[in-house]
C-alpha positions in Angstrom: -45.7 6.5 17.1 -42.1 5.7 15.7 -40.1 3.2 17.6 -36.5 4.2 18.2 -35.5 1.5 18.3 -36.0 0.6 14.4 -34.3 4.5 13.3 -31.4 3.3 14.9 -31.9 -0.3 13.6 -32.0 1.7 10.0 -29.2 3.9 11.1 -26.8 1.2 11.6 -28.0 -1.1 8.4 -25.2 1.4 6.3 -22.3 0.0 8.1 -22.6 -3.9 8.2 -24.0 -4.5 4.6 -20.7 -3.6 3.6 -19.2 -6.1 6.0 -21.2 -8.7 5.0 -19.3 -9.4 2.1 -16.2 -11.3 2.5 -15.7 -9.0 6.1 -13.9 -6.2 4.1 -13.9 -2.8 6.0 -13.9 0.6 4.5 -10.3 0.7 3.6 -10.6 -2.4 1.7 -13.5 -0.7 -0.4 -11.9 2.2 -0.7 -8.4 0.6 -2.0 -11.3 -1.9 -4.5 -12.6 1.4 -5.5 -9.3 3.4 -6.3 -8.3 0.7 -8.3 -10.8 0.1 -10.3 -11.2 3.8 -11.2 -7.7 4.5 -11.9 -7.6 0.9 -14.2 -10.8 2.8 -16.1 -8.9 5.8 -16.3 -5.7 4.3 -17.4 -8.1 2.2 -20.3 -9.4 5.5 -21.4 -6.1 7.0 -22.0 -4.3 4.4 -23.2 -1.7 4.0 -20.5 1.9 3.6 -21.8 0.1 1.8 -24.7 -0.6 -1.3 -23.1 -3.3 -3.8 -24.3 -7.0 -2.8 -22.8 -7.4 -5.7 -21.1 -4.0 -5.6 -18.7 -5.7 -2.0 -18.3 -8.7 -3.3 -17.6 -8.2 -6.2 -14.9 -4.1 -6.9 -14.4 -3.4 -3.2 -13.2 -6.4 -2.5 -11.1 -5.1 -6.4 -9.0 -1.6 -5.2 -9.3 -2.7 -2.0 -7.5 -4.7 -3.8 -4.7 -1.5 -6.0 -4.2 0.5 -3.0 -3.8 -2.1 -1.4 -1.5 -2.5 -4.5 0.9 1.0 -4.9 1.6 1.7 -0.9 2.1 -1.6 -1.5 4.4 0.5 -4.4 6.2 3.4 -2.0 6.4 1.7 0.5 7.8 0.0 -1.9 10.7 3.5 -3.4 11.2 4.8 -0.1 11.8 2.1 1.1 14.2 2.1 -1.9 16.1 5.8 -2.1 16.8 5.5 1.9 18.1 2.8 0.8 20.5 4.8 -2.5 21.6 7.9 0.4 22.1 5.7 2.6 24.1 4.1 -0.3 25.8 7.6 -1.7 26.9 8.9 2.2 27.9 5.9 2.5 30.6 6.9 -0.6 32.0 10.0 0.1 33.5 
């Protein structure tokens, strides 16, 4: 007989082996891969004729720079509507 508890031991394996390296979650792999393929596709096209190799590793960083702090943004601006909200129930 199958033990349950090893499917769902299997089921769950998907989610933390991501994790496990350097504790990135699946917008920072998403944002790593978005980067990297539009760096590829900016190679392969010849991007406002820049040299292959900016194409290649400088752009896709210089996107993930941009990404993280639009990310921090973001979480700044969703946390100071909850701390608003917060503060409003309050009184």
């Amino acid at each position: 007989m199958i033990d349950p508890k090893t499917n769902h031991n299997r089921e769950n394996a998907g989610s933390w082996t991501l994790s496990k390296f350097g504790g990135l979650d699946q917008l920072d792999w998403l944002m790593i891969l978005v980067s990297v393929l539009i760096g590829t596709l900016a190679k392969q096209h010849h991007f406002l004729e820049l040299p292959a190799g900016f194409l290649e590793w400088v752009f896709p960083f210089l996107l993930m720079m941009v990404g993280y702090r639009v990310r921090g943004k973001i979480t700044e601006i969703i946390e100071s509507r909850r701390a608003t909200t917060r503060s409003t129930q309050d009184e």
